[in-house]
Jmol script that loads the backbone (N, CA, C; Angstrom):
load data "model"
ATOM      1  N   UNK A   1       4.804  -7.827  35.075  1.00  0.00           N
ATOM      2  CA  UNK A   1       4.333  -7.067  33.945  1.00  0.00           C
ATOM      3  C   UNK A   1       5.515  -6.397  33.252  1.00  0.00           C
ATOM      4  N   UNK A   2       5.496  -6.412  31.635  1.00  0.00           N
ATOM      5  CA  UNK A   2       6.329  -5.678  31.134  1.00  0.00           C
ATOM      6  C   UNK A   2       6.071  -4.593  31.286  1.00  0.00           C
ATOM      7  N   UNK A   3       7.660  -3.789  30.950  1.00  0.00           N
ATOM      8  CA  UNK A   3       7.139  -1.618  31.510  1.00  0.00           C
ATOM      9  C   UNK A   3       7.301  -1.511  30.015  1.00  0.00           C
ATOM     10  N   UNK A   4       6.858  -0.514  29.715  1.00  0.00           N
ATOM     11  CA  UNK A   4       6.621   0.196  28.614  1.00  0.00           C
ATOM     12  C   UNK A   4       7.874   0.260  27.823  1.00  0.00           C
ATOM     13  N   UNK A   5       8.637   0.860  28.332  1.00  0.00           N
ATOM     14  CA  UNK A   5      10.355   0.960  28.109  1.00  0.00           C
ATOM     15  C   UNK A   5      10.900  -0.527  27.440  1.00  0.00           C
ATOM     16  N   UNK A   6      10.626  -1.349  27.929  1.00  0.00           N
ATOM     17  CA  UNK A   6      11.601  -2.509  27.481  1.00  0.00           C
ATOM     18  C   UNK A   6      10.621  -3.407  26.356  1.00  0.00           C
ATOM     19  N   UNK A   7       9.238  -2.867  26.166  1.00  0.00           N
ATOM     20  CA  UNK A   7       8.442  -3.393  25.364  1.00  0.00           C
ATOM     21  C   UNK A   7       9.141  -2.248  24.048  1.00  0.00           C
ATOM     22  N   UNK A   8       9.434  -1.028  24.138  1.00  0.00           N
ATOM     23  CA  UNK A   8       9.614  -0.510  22.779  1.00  0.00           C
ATOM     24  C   UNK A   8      11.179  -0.466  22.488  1.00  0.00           C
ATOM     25  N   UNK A   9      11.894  -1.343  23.532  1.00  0.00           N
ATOM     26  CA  UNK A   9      13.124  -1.605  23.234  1.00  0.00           C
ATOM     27  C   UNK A   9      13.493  -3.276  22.537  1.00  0.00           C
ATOM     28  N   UNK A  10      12.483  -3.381  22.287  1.00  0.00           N
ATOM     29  CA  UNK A  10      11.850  -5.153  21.696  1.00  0.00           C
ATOM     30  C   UNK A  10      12.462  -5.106  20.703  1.00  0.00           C
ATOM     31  N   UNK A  11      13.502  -6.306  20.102  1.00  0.00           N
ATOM     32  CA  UNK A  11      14.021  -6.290  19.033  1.00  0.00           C
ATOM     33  C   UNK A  11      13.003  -6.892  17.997  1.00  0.00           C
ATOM     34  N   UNK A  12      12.946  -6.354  16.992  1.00  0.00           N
ATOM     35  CA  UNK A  12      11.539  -6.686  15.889  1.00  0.00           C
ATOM     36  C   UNK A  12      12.223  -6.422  14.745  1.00  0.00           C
ATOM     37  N   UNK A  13      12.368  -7.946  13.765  1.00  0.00           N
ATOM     38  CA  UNK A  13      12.975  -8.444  12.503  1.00  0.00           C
ATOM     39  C   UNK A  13      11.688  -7.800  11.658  1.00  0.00           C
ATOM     40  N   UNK A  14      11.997  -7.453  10.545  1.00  0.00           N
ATOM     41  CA  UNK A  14      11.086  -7.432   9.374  1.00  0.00           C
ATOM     42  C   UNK A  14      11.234  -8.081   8.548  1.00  0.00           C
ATOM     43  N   UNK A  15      10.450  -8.949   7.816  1.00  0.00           N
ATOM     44  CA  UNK A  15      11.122  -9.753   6.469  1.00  0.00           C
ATOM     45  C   UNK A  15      10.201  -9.548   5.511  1.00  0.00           C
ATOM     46  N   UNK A  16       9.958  -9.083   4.704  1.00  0.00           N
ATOM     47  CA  UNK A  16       9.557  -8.639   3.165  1.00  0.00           C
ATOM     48  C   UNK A  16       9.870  -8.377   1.961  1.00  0.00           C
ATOM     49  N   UNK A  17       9.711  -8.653   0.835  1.00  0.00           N
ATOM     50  CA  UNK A  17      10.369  -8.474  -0.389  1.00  0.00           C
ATOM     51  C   UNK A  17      10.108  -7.598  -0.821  1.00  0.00           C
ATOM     52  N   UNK A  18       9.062  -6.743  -0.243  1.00  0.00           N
ATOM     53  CA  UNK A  18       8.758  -5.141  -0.972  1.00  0.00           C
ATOM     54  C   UNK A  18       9.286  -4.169   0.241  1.00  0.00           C
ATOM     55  N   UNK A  19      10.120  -3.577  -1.074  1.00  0.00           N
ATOM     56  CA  UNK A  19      10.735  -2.356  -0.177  1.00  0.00           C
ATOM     57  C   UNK A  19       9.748  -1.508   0.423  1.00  0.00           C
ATOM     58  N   UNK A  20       8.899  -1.235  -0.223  1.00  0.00           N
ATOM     59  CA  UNK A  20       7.382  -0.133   0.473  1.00  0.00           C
ATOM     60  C   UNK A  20       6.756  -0.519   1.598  1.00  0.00           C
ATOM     61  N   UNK A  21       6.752  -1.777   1.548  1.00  0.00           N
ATOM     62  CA  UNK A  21       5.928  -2.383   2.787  1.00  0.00           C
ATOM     63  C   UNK A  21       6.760  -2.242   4.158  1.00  0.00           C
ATOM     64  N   UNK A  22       8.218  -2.351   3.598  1.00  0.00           N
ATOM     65  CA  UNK A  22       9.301  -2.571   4.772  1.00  0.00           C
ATOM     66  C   UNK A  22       9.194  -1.371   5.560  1.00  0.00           C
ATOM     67  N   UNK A  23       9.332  -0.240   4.480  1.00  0.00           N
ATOM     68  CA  UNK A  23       9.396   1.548   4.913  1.00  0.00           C
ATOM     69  C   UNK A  23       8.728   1.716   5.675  1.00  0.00           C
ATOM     70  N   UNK A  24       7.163   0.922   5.623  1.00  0.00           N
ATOM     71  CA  UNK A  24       5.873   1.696   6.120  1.00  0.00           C
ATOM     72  C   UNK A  24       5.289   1.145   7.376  1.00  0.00           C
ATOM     73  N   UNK A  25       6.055  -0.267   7.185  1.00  0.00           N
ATOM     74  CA  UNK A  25       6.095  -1.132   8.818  1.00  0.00           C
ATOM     75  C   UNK A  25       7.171  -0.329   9.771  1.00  0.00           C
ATOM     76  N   UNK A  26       8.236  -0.084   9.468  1.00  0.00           N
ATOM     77  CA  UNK A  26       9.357   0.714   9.832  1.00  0.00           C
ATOM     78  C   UNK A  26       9.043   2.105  10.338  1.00  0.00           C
ATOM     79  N   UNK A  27       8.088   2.546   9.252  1.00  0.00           N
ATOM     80  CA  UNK A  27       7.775   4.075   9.781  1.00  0.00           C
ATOM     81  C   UNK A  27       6.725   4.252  10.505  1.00  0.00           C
ATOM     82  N   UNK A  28       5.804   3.294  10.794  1.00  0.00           N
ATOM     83  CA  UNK A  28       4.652   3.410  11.639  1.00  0.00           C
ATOM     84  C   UNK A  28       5.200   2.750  13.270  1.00  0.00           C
ATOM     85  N   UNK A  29       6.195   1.508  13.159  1.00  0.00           N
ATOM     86  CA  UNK A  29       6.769   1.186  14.596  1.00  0.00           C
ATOM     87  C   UNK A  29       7.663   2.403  15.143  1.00  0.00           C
ATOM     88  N   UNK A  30       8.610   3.063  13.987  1.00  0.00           N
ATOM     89  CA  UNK A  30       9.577   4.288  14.621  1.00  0.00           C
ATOM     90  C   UNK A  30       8.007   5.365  15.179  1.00  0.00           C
ATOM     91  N   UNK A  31       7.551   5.575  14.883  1.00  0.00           N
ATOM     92  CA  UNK A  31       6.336   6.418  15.411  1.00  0.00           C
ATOM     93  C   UNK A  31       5.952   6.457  16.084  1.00  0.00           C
ATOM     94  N   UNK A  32       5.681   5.068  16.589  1.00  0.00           N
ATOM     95  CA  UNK A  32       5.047   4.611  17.866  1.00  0.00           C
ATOM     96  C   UNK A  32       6.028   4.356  19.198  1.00  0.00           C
ATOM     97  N   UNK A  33       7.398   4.696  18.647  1.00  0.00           N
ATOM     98  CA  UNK A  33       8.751   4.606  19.751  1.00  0.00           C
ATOM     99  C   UNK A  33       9.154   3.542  19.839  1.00  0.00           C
ATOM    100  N   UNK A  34       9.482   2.270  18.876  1.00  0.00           N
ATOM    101  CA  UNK A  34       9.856   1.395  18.771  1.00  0.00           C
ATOM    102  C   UNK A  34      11.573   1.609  18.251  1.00  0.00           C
ATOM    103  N   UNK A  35      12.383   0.960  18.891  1.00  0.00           N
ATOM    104  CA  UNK A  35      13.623   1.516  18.666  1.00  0.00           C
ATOM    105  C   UNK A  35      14.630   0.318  17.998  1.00  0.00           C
ATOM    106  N   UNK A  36      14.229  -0.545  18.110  1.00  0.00           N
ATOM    107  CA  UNK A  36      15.293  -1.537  17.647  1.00  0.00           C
ATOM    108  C   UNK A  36      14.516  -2.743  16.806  1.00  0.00           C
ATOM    109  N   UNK A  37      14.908  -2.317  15.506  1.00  0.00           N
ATOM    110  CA  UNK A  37      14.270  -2.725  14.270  1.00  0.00           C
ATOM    111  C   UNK A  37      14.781  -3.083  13.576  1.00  0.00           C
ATOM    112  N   UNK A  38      15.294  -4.257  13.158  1.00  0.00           N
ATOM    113  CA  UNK A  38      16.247  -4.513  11.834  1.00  0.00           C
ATOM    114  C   UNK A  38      15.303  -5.150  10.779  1.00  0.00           C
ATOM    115  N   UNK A  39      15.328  -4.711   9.560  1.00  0.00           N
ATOM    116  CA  UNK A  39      14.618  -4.933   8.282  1.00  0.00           C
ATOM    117  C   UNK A  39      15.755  -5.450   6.556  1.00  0.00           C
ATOM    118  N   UNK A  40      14.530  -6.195   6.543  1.00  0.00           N
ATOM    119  CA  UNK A  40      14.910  -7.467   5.267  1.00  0.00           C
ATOM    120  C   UNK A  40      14.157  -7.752   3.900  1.00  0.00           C
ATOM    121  N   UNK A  41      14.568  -7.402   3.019  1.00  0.00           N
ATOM    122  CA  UNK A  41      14.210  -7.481   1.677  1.00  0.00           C
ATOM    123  C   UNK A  41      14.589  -8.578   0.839  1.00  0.00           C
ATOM    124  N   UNK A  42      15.795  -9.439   1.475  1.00  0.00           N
ATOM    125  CA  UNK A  42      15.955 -11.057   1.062  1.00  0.00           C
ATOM    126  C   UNK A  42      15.791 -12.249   2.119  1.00  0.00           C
ATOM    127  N   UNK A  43      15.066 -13.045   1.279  1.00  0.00           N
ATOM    128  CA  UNK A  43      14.694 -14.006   2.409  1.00  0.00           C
ATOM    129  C   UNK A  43      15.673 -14.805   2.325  1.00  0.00           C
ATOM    130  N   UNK A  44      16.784 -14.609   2.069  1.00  0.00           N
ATOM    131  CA  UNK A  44      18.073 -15.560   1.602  1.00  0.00           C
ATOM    132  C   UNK A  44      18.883 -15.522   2.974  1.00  0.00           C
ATOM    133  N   UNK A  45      19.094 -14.493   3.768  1.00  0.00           N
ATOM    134  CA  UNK A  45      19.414 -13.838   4.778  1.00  0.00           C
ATOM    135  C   UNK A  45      18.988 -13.957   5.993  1.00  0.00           C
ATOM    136  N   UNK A  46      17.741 -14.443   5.820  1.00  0.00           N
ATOM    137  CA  UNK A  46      16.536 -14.624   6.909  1.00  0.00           C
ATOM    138  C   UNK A  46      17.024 -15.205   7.970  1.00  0.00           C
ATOM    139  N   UNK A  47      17.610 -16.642   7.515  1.00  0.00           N
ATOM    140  CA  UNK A  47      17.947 -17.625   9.140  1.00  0.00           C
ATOM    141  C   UNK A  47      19.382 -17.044   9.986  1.00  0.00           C
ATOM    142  N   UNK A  48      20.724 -16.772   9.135  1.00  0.00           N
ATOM    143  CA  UNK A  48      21.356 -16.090   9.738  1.00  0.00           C
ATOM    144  C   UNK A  48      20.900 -14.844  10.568  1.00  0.00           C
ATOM    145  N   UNK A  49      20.346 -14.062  10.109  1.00  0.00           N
ATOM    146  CA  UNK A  49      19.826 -12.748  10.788  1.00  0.00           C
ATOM    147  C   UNK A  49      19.156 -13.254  12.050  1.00  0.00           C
ATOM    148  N   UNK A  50      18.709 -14.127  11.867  1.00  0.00           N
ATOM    149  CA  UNK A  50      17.239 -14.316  12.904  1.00  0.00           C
ATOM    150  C   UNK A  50      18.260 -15.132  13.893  1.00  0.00           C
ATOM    151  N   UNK A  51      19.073 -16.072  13.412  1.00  0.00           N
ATOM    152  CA  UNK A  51      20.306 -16.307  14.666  1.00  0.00           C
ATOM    153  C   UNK A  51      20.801 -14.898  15.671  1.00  0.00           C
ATOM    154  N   UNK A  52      21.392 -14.183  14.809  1.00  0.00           N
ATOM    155  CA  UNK A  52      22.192 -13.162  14.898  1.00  0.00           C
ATOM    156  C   UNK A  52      21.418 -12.324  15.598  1.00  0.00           C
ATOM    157  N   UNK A  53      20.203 -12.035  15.759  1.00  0.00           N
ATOM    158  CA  UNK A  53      19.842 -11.176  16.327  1.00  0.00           C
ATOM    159  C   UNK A  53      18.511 -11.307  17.006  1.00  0.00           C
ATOM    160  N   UNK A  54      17.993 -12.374  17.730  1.00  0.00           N
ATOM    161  CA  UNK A  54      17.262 -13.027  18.185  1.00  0.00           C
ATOM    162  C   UNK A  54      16.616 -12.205  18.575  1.00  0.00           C
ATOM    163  N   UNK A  55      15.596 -11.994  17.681  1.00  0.00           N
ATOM    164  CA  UNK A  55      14.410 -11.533  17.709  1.00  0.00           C
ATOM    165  C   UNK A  55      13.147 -11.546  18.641  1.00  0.00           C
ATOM    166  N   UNK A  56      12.620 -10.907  19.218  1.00  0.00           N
ATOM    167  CA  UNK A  56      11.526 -10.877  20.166  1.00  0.00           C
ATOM    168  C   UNK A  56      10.002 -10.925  19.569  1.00  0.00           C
ATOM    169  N   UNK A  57      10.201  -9.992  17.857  1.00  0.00           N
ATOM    170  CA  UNK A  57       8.986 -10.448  17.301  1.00  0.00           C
ATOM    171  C   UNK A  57       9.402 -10.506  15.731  1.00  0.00           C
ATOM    172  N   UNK A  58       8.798 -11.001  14.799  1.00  0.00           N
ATOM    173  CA  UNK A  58       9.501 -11.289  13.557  1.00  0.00           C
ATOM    174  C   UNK A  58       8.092 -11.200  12.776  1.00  0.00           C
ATOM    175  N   UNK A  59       7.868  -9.748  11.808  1.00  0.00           N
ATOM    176  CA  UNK A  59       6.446  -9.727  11.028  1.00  0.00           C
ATOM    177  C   UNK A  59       7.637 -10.027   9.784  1.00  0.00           C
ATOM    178  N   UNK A  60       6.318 -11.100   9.366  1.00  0.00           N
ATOM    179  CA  UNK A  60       6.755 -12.237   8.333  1.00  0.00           C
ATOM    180  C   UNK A  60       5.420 -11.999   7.309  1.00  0.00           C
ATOM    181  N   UNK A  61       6.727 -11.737   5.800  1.00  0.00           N
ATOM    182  CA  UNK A  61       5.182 -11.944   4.303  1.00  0.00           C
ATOM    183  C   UNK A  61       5.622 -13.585   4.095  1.00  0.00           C
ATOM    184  N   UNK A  62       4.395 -14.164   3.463  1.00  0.00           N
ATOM    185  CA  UNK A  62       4.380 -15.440   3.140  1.00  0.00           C
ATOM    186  C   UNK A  62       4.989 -15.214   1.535  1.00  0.00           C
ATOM    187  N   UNK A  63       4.928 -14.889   0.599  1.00  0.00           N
ATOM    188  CA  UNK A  63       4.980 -14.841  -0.250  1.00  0.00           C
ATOM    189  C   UNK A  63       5.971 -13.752  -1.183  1.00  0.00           C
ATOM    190  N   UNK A  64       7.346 -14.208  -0.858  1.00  0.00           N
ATOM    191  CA  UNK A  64       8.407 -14.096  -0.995  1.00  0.00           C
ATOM    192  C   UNK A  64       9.196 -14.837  -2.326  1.00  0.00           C
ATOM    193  N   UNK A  65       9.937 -14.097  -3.465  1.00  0.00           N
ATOM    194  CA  UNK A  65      11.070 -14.878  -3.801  1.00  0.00           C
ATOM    195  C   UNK A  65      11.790 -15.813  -3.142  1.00  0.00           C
ATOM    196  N   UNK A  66      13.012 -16.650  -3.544  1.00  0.00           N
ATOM    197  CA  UNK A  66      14.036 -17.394  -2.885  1.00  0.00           C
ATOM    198  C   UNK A  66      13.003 -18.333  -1.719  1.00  0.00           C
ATOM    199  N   UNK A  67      13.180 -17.580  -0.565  1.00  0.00           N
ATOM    200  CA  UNK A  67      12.420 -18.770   0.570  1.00  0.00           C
ATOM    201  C   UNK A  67      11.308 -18.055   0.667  1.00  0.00           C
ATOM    202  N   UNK A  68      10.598 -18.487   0.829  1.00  0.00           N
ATOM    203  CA  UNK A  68       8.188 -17.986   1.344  1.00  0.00           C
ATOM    204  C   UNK A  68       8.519 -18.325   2.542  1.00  0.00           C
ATOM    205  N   UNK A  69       7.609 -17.165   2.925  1.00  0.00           N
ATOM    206  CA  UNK A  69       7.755 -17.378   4.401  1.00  0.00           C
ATOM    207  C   UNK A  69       7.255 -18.794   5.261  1.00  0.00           C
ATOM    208  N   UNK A  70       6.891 -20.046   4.586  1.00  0.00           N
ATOM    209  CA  UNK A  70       6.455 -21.230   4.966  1.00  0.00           C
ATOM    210  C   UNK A  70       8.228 -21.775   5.474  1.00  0.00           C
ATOM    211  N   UNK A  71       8.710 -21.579   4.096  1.00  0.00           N
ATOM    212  CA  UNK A  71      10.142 -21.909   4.188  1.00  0.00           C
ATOM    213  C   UNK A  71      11.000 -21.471   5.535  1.00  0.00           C
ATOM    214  N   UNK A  72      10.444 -19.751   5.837  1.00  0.00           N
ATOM    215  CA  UNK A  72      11.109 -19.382   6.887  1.00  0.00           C
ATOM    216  C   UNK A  72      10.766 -19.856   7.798  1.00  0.00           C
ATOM    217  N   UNK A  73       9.678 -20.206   8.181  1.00  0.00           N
ATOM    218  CA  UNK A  73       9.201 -20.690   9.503  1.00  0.00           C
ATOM    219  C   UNK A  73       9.689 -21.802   9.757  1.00  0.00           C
ATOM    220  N   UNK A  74       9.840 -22.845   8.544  1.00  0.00           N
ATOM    221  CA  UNK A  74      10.453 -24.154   9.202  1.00  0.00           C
ATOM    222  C   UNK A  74      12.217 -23.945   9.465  1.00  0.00           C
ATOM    223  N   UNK A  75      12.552 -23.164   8.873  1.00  0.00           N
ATOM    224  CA  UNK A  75      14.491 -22.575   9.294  1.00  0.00           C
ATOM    225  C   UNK A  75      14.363 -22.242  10.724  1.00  0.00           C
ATOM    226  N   UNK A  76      12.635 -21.371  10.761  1.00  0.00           N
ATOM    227  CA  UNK A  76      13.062 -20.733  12.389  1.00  0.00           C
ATOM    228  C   UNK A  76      13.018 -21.646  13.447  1.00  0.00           C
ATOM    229  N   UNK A  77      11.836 -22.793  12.985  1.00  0.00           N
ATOM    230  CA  UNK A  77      11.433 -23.814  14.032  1.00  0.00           C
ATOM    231  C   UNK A  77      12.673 -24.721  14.159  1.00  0.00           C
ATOM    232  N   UNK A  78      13.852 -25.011  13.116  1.00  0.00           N
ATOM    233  CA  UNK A  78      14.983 -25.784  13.284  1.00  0.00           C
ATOM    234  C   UNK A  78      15.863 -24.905  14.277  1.00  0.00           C
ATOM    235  N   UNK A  79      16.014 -24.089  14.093  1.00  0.00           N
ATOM    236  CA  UNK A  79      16.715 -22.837  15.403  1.00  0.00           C
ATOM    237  C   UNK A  79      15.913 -23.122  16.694  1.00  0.00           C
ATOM    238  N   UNK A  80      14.634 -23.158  16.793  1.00  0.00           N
ATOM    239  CA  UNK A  80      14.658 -23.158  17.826  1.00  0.00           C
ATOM    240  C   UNK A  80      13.726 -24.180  18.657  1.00  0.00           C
ATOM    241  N   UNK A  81      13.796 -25.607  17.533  1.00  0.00           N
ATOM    242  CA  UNK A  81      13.692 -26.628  18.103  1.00  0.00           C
ATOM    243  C   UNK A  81      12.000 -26.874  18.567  1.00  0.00           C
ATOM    244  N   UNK A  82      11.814 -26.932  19.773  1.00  0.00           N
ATOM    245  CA  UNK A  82      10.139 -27.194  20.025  1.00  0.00           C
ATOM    246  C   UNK A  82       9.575 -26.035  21.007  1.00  0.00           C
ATOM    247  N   UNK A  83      10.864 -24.483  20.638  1.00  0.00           N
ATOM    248  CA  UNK A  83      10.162 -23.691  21.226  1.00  0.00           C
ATOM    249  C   UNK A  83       9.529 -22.887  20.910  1.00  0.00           C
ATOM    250  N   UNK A  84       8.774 -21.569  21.594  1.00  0.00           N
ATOM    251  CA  UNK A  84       7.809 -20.263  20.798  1.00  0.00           C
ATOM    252  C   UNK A  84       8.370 -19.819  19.683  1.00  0.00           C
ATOM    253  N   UNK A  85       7.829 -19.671  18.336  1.00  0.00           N
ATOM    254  CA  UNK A  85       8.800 -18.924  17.344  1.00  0.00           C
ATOM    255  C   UNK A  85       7.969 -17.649  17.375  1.00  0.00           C
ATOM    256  N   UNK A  86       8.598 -16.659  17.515  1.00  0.00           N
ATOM    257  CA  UNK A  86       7.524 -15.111  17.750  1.00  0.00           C
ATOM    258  C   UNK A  86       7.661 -14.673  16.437  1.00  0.00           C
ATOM    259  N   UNK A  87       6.697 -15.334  15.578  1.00  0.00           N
ATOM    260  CA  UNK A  87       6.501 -14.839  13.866  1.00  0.00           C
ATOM    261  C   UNK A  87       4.745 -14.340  14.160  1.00  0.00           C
ATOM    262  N   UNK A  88       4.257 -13.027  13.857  1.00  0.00           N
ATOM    263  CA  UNK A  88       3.542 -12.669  13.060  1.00  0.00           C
ATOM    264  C   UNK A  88       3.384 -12.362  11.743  1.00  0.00           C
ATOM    265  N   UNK A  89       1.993 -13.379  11.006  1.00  0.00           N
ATOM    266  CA  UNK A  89       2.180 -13.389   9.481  1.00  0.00           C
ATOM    267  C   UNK A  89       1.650 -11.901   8.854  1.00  0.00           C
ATOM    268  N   UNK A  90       2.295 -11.415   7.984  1.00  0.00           N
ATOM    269  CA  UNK A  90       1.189 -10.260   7.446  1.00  0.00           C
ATOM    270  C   UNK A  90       1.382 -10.614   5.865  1.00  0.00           C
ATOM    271  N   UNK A  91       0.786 -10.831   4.961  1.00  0.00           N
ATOM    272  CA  UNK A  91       0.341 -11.266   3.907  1.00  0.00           C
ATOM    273  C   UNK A  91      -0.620 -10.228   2.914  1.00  0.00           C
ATOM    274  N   UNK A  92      -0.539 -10.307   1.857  1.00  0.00           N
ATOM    275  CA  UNK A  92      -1.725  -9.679   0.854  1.00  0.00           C
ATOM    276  C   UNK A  92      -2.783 -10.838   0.528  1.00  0.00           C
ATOM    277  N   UNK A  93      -2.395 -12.221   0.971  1.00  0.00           N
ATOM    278  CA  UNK A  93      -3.005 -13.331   0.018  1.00  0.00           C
ATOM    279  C   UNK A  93      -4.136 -13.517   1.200  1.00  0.00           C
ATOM    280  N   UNK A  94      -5.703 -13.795   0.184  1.00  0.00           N
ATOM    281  CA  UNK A  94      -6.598 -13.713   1.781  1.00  0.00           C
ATOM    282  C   UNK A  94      -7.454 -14.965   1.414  1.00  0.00           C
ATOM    283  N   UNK A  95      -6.837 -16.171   0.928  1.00  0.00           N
ATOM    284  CA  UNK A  95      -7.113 -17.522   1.222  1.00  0.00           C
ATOM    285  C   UNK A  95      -6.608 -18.216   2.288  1.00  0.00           C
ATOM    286  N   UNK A  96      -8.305 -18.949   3.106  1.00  0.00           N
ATOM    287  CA  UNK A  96      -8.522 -18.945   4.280  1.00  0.00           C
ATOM    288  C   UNK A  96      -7.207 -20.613   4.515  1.00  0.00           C
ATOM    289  N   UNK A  97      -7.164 -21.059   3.212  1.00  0.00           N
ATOM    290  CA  UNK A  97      -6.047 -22.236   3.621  1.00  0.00           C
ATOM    291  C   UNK A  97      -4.525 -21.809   4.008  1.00  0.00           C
ATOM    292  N   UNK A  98      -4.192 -20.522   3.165  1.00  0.00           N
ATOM    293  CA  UNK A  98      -3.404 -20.096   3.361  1.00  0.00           C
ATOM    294  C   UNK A  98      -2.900 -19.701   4.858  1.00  0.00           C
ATOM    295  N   UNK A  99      -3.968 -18.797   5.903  1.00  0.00           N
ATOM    296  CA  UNK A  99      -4.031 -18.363   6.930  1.00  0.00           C
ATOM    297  C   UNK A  99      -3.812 -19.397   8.147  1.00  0.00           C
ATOM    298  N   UNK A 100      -4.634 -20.883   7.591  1.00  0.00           N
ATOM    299  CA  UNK A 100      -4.507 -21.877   8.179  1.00  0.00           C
ATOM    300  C   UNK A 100      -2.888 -22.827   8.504  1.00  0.00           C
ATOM    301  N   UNK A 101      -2.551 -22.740   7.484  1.00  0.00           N
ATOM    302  CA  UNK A 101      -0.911 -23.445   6.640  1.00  0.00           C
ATOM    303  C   UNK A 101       0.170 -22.560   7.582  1.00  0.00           C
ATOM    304  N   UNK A 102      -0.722 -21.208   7.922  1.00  0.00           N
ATOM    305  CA  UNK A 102       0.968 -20.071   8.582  1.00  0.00           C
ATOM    306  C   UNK A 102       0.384 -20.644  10.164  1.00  0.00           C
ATOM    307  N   UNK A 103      -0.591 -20.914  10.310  1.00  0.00           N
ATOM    308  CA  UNK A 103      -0.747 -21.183  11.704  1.00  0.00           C
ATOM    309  C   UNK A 103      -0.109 -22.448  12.339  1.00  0.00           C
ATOM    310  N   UNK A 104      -0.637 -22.909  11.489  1.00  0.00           N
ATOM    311  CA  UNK A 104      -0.029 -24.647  11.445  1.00  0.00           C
ATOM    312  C   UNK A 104       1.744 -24.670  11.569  1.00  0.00           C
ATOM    313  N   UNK A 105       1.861 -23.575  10.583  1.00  0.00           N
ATOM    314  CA  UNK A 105       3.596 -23.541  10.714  1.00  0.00           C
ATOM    315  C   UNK A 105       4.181 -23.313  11.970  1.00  0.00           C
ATOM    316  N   UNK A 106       3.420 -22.745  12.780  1.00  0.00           N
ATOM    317  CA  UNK A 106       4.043 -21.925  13.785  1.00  0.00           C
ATOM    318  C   UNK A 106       3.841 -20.630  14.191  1.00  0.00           C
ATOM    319  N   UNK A 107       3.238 -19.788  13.016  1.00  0.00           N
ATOM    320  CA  UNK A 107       2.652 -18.487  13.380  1.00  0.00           C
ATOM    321  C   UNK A 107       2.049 -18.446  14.196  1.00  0.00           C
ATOM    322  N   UNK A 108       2.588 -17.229  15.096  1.00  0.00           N
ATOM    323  CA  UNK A 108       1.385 -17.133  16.412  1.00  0.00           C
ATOM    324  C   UNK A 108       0.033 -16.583  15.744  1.00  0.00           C
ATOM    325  N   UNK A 109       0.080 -15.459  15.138  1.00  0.00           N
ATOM    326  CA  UNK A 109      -1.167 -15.304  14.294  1.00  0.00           C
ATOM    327  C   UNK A 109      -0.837 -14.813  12.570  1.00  0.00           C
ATOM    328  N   UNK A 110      -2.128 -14.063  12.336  1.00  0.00           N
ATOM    329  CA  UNK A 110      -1.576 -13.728  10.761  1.00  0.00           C
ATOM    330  C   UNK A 110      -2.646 -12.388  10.807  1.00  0.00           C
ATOM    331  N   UNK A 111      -2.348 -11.445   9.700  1.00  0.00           N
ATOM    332  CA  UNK A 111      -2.991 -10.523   9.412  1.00  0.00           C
ATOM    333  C   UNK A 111      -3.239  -9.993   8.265  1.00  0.00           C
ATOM    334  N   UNK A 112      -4.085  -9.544   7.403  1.00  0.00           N
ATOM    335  CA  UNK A 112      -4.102  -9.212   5.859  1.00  0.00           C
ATOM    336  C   UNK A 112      -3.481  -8.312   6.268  1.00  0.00           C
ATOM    337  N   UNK A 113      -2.504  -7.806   5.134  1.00  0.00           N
ATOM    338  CA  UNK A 113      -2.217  -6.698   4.705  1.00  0.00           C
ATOM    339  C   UNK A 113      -3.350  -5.716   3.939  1.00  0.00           C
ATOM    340  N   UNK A 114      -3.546  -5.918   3.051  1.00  0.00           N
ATOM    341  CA  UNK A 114      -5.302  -5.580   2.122  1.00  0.00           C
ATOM    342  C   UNK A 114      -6.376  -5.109   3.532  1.00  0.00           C
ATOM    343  N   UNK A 115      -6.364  -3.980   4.095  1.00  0.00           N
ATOM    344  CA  UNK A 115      -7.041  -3.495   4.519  1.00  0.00           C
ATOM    345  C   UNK A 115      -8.178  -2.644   4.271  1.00  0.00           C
TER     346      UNK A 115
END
end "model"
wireframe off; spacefill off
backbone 0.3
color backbone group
């Protein structure tokens, strides 16, 4: 079993093109004692970073300038070949093909944002 400690020492990528969303994912994980967080506002950046700092969980928007997060997922799946890619989707877009397409990619799951 994981201990508590090394679950909020989990390295967790953010990738989003809205700065607000980034803040508020950022400020609700620092809250909860999450300590090692690196956050992204270009998806241009995405695959280096995600080399660089191999991520344990990676909340991913689909719908991004430059690369969509469809794009990212297939950069991440070339990194890491035919293994787990730890992407959760969070999205505003709440077409059910859409939800389907991030799963298919590789997303372990997805979540509206639009709550």
């Amino acid at each position: 079993m994981i201990s508590e400690q090394k679950l909020l020492n989990a390295r967790i990528l953010i990738i989003d093109d809205n700065q607000s969303n980034v803040d508020l994912l950022k400020d609700i994980l620092t809250t909860e004692g999450y300590t090692s967080l690196l956050c992204l506002t270009d998806s241009r950046d995405a695959q280096n970073l995600y080399l660089a700092y191999d991520p344990e969980l990676v909340l991913l928007d689909i719908n991004m300038p430059y690369f969509d997060g469809f794009q990212l997922l297939d950069q991440f799946k070339e990194v890491e070949k035919n293994s787990y890619i730890p992407v959760l989707v969070l999205t505003a877009l709440q077409d059910h093909k859409i939800r389907i397409k991030a799963l298919k990619s590789g997303a372990q799951d997805f979540f509206d944002k639009a709550v």
